[in-house]
KOLMARZA-706217 format. One line per 5 residues: number of its first residue (from 0); their letters; for each residue x, y, z of N, C-alpha, C. Coordinates in steps of 0.2 Angstrom, whole numbers, plus 5000, padded with zeros to 4 digits. Atoms other than C-alpha are relative to their C-alpha. Layout:
! KOLMARZA-706217
NUM	A	X,Y,Z,X,Y,Z,X,Y,Z ~ ...
//
This chain:
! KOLMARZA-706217
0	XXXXX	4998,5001,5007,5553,5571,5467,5006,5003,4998 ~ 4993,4996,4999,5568,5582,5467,5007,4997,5003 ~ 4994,5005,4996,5583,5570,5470,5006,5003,4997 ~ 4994,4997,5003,5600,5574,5467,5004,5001,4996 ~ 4999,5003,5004,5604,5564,5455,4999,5003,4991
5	XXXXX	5001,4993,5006,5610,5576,5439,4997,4994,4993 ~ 5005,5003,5006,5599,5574,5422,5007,4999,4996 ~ 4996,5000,5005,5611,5570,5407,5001,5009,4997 ~ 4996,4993,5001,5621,5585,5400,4996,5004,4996 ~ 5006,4996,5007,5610,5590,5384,4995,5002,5004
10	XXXXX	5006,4997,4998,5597,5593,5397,5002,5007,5004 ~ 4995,4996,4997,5606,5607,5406,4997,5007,4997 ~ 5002,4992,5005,5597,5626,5401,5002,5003,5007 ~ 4997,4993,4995,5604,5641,5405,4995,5002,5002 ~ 5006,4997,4996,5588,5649,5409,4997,4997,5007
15	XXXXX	5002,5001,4994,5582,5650,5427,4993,5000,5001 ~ 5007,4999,4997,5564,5652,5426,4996,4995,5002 ~ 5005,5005,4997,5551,5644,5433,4997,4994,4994 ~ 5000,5003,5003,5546,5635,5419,5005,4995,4997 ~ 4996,5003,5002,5562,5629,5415,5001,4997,5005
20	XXXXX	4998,5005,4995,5564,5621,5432,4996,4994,5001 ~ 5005,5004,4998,5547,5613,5434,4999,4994,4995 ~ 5002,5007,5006,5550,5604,5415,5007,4997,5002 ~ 4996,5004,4998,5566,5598,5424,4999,4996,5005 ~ 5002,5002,4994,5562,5595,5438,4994,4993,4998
25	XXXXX	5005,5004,5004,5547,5583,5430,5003,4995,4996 ~ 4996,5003,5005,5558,5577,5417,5004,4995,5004 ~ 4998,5002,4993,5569,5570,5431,4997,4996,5001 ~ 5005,5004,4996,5556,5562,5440,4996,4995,4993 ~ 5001,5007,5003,5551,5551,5425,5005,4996,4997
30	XXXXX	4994,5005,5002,5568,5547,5420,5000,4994,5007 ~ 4998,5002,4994,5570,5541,5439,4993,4995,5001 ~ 5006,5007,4997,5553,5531,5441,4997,5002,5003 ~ 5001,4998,4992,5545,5543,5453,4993,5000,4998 ~ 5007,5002,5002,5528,5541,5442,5000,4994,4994
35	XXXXX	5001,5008,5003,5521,5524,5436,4998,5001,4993 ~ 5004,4999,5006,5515,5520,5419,4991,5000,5004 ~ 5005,4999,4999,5497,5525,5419,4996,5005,5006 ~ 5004,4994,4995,5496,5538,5433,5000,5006,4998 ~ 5004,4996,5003,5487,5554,5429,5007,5005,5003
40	XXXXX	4995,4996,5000,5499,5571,5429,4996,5004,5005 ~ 5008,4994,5001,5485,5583,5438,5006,5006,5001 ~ 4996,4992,4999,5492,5600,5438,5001,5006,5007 ~ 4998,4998,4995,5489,5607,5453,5003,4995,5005 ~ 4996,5003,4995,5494,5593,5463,5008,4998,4998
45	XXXXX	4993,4999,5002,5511,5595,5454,5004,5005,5002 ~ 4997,4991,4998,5514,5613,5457,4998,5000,5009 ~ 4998,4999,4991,5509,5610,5476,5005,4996,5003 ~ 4995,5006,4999,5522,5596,5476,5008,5004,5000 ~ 4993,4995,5002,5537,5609,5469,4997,5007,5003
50	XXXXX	5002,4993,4997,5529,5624,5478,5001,5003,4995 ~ 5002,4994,5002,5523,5634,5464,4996,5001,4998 ~ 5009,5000,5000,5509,5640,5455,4998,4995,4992 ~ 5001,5002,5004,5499,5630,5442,5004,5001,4995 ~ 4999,4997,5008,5505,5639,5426,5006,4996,4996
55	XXXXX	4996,5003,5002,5523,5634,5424,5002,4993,5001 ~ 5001,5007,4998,5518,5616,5429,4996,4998,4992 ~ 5004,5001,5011,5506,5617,5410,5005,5002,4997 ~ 4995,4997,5007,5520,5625,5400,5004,4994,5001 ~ 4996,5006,5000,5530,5611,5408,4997,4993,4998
60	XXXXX	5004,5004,5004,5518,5597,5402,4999,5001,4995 ~ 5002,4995,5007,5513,5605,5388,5008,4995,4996 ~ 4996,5001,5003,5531,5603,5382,5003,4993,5000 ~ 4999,5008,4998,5535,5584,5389,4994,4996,4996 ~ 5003,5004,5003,5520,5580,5380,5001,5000,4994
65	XXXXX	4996,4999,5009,5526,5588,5361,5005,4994,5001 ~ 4997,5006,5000,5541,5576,5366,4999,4991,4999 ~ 5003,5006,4997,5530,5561,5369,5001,4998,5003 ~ 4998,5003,4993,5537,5559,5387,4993,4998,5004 ~ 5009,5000,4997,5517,5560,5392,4996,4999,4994
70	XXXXX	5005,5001,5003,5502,5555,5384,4996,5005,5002 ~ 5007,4998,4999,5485,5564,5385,4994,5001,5000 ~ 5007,5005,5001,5469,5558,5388,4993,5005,4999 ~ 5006,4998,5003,5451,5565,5380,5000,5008,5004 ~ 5002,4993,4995,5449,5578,5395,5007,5004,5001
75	XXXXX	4991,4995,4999,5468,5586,5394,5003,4999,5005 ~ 4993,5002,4993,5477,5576,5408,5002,4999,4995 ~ 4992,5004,5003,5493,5571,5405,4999,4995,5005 ~ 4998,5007,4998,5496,5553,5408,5006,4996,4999 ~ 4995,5007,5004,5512,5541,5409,4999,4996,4997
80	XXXXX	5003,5007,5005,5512,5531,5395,5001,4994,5004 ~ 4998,5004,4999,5509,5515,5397,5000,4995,4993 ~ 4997,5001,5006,5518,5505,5384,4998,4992,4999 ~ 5005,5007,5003,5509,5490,5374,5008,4996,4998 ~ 4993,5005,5001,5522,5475,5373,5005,5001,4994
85	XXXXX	4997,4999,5006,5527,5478,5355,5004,5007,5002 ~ 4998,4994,4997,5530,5496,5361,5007,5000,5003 ~ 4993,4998,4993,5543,5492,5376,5005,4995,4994 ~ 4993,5004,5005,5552,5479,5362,5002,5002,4996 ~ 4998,4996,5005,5554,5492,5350,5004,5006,5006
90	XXXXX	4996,4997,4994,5561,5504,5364,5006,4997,5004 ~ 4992,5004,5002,5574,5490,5367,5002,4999,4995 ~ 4998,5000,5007,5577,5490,5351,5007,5006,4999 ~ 4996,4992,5001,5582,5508,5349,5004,5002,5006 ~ 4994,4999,4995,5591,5508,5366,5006,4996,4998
95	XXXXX	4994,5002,5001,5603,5495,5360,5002,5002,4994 ~ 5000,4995,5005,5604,5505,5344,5006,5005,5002 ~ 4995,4995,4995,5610,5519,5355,5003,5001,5001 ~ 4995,5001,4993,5617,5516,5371,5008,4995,4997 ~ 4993,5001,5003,5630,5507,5362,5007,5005,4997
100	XXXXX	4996,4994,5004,5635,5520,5350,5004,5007,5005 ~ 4997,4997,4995,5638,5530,5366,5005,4998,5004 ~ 4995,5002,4995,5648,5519,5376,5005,5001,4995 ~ 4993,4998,5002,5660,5517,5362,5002,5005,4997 ~ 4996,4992,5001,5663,5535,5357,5002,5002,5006
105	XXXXX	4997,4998,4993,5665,5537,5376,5005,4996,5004 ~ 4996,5005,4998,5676,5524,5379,5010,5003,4999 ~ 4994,4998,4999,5691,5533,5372,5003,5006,5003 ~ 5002,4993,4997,5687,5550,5381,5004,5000,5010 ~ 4998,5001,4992,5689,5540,5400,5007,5001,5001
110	XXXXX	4991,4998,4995,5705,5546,5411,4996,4996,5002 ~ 4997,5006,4994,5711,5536,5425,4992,5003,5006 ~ 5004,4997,4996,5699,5547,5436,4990,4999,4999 ~ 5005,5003,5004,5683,5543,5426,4998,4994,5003 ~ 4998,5007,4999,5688,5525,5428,4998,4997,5007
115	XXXXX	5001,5003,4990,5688,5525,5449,4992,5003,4997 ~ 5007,4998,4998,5671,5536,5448,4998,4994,4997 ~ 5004,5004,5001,5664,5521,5440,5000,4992,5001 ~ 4999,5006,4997,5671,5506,5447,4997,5002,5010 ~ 5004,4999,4994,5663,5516,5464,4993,4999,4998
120	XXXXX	5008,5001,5000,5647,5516,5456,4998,4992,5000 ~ 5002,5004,5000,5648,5499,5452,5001,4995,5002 ~ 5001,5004,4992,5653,5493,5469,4993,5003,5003 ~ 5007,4998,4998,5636,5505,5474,4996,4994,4998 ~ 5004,5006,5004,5627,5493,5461,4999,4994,5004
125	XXXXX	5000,5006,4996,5632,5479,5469,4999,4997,5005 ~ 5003,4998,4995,5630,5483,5486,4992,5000,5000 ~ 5009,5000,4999,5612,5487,5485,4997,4994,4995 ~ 4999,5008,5000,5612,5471,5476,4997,4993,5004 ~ 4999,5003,4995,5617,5462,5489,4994,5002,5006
130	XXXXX	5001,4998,4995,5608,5471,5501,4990,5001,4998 ~ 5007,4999,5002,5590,5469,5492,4998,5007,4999 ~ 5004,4994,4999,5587,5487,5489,5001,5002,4993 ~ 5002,4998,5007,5579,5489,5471,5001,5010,5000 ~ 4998,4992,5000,5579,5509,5474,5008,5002,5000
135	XXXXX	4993,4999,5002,5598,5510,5476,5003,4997,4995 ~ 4998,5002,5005,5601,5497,5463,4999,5004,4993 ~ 5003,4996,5004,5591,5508,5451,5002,5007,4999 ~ 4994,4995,5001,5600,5522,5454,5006,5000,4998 ~ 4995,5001,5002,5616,5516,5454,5002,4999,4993
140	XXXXX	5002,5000,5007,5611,5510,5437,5001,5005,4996 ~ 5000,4993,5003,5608,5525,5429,5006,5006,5002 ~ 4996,4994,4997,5621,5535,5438,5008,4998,4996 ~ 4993,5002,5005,5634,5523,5428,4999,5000,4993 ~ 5000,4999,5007,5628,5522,5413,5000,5007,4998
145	XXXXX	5002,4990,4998,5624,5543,5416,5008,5001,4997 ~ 4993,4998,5001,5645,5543,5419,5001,4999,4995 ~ 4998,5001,5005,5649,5533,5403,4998,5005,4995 ~ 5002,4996,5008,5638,5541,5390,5001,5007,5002 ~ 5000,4993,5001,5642,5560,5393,5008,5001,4998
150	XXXXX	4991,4996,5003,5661,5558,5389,4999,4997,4993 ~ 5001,4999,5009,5653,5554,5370,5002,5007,4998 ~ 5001,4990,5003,5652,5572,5370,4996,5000,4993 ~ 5005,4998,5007,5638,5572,5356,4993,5002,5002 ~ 5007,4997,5000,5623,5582,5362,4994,4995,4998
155	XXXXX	5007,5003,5005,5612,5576,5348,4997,4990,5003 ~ 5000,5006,5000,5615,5557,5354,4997,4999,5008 ~ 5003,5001,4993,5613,5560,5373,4992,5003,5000 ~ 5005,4999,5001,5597,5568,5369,4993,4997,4998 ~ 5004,5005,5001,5590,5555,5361,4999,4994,5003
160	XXXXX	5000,5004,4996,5596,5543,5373,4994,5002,5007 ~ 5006,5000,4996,5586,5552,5386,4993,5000,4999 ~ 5007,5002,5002,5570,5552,5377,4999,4993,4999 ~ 5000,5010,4995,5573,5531,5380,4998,5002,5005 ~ 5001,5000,4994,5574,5535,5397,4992,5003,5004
165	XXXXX	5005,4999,4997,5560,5544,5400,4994,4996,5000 ~ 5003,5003,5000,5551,5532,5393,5000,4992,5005 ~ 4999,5005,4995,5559,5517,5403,5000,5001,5007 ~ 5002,4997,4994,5559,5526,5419,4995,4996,5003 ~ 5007,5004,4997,5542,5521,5424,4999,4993,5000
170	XXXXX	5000,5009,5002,5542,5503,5416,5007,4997,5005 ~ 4998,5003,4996,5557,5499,5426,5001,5002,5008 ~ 5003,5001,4992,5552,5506,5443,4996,4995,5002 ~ 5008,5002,4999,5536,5498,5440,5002,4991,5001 ~ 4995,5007,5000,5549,5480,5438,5006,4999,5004
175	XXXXX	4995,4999,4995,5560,5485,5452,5002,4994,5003 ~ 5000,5009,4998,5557,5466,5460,5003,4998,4996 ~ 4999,5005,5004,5558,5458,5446,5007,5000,4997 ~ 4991,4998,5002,5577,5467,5440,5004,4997,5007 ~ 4994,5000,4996,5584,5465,5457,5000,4992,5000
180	XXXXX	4998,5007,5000,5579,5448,5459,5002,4994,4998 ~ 5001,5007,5006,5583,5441,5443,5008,4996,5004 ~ 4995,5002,4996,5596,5428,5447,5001,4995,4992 ~ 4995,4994,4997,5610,5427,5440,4999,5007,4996 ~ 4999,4994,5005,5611,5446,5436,5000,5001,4993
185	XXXXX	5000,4998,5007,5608,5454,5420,5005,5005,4997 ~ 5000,4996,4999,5618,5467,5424,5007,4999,4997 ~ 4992,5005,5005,5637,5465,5412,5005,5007,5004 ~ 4994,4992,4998,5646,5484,5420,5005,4998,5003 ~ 4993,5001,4998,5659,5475,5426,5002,4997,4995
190	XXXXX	4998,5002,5007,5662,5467,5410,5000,5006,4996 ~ 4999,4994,5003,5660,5484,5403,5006,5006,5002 ~ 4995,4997,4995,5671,5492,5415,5009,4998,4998 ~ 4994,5001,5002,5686,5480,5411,5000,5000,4992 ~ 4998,4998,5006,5683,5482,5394,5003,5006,4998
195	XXXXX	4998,4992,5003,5684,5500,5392,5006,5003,5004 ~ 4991,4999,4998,5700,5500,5403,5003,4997,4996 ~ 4995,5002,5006,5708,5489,5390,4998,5003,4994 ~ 4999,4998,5010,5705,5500,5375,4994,4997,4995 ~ 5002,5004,5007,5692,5488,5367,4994,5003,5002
200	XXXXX	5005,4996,5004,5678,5501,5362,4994,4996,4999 ~ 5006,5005,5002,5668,5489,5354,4999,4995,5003 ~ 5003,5002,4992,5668,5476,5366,4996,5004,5005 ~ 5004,4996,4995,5661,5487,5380,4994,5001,4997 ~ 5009,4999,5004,5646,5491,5365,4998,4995,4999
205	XXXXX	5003,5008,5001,5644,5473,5361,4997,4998,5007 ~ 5003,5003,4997,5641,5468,5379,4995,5006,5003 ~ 5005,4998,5000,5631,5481,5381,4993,5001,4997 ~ 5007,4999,5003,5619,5480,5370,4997,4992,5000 ~ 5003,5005,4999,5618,5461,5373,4995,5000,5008
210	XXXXX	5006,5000,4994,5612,5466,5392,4996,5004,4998 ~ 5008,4997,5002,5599,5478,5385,4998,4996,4996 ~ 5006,5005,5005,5592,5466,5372,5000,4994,5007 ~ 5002,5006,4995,5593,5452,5388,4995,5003,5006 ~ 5006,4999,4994,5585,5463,5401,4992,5002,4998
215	XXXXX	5005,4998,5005,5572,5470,5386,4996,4992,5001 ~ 5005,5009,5003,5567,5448,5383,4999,5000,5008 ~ 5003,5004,4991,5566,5446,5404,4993,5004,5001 ~ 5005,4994,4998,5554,5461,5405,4993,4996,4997 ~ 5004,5001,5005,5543,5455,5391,4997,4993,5003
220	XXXXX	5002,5006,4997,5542,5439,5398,4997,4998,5008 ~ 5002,4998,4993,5537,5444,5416,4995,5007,5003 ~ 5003,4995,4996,5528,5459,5415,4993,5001,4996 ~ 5007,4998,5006,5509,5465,5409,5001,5006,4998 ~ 4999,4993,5003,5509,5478,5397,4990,5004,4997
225	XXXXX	5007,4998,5002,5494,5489,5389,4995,4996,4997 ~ 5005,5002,5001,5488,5478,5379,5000,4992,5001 ~ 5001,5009,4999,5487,5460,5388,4995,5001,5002 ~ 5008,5001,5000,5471,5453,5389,5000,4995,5008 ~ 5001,5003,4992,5467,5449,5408,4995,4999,5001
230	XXXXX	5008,4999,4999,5450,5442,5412,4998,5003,5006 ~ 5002,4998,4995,5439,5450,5424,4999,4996,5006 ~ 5002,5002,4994,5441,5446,5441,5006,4993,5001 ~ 4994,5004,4998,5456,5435,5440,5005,5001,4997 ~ 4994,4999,5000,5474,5437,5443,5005,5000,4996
235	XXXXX	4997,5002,5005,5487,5436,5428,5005,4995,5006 ~ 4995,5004,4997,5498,5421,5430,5006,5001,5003 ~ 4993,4998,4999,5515,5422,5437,5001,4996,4995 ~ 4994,5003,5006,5528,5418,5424,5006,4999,5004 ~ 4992,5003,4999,5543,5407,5429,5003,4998,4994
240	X	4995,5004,5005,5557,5399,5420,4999,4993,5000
//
């Protein structure tokens, strides 16, 4: 659960204690997809996972679930949400809301040096692409979007963007297939890339928030959410084009 993949900047505390690592450490792992919508949190087998004791594994749910990063079910599990359709198309709403706003306040910030870091990442992207491997694309993903939005420099705004992510996390692990597969790519970071080298701010927000509201309609349209009506004992349909 522990990858090395750093959290966005506003998450970042000075405090070393164990309960600040373990709400990080967790936090992390559902930005990243490492627990599904709908699986149970239990508390000991978390803290046997991170080698510590119960305790600061509850203070760290405890506080993920005041955020609404986790649900709670009747008997005081925490559970990953799982997100009712209306739910996930309100959540692409507010990501393209956002994640825009970010790219272009961060767009005038990039040096020349910025600019390779992320023309590297989005050769990673591509490669794993290429190479069929939904877990390096899905990193990659996030690792470039990660580099653009932190030279916004506005706390307030990365904050909010990660409480998106913790919620997409799960729902786009859970759709791993169905993003790498999609053909042609949804993916515009090379289009955002040349933009924000040339200066055009708003460009780079405009196509970004066209590929969040396009990957938002493909999802919806190929995935089950909380509340689709499955009948007992047979299969939901496959959805093509």
């Amino acid at each position: 659960m522990d990858k090395p993949e750093k959290t966005l900047p506003n998450q970042r505390f000075a405090s070393d204690s164990l309960e600040d690592q373990a709400y990080r450490q967790i936090r992390r792992a559902l930005v990243e997809g490492d627990f599904a919508p709908g699986q149970k949190m239990p508390i000991r087998g978390i803290a046997s996972e991170l080698g510590t004791s119960p305790m600061p594994v509850r203070t760290a749910l405890r506080r993920l679930i005041s955020e609404q990063a986790l649900d709670v079910l009747p008997s005081g599990t925490a559970i990953v949400p799982r997100l009712t359709r209306s739910s996930f198309a309100k959540l692409g709403m507010v990501r393209a809301a956002l994640e825009p706003l970010a790219v272009k306040m961060a767009a005038s910030n990039l040096d020349r040096s910025t600019q390779e870091r992320l023309a590297e990442l989005l050769q990673k992207e591509q490669n794993a692409r290429a190479s069929g491997d939904p877990v390096q694309l899905l990193r990659a993903d996030r690792q470039f979007l990660l580099a653009l939005y932190e030279h916004c420099q506005t706390p307030m705004l990365l904050a909010m963007i990660e409480a998106t992510w913790l919620r997409r996390g799960p729902h786009f692990w859970e759709a791993r297939w169905l993003i790498i597969g999609r053909s042609p790519s949804g993916s515009k970071h090379a289009d955002i890339l040349r933009a924000v080298a040339s200066q055009d701010s708003d460009g780079a927000a405009q196509i970004l928030k066209e590929e969040i509201e396009g990957t938002t309609s493909y999802l919806l349209e190929r995935m089950s959410f909380a509340d689709d009506q499955v009948a007992p004992g047979r299969l939901r349909p496959i959805r093509r084009k």
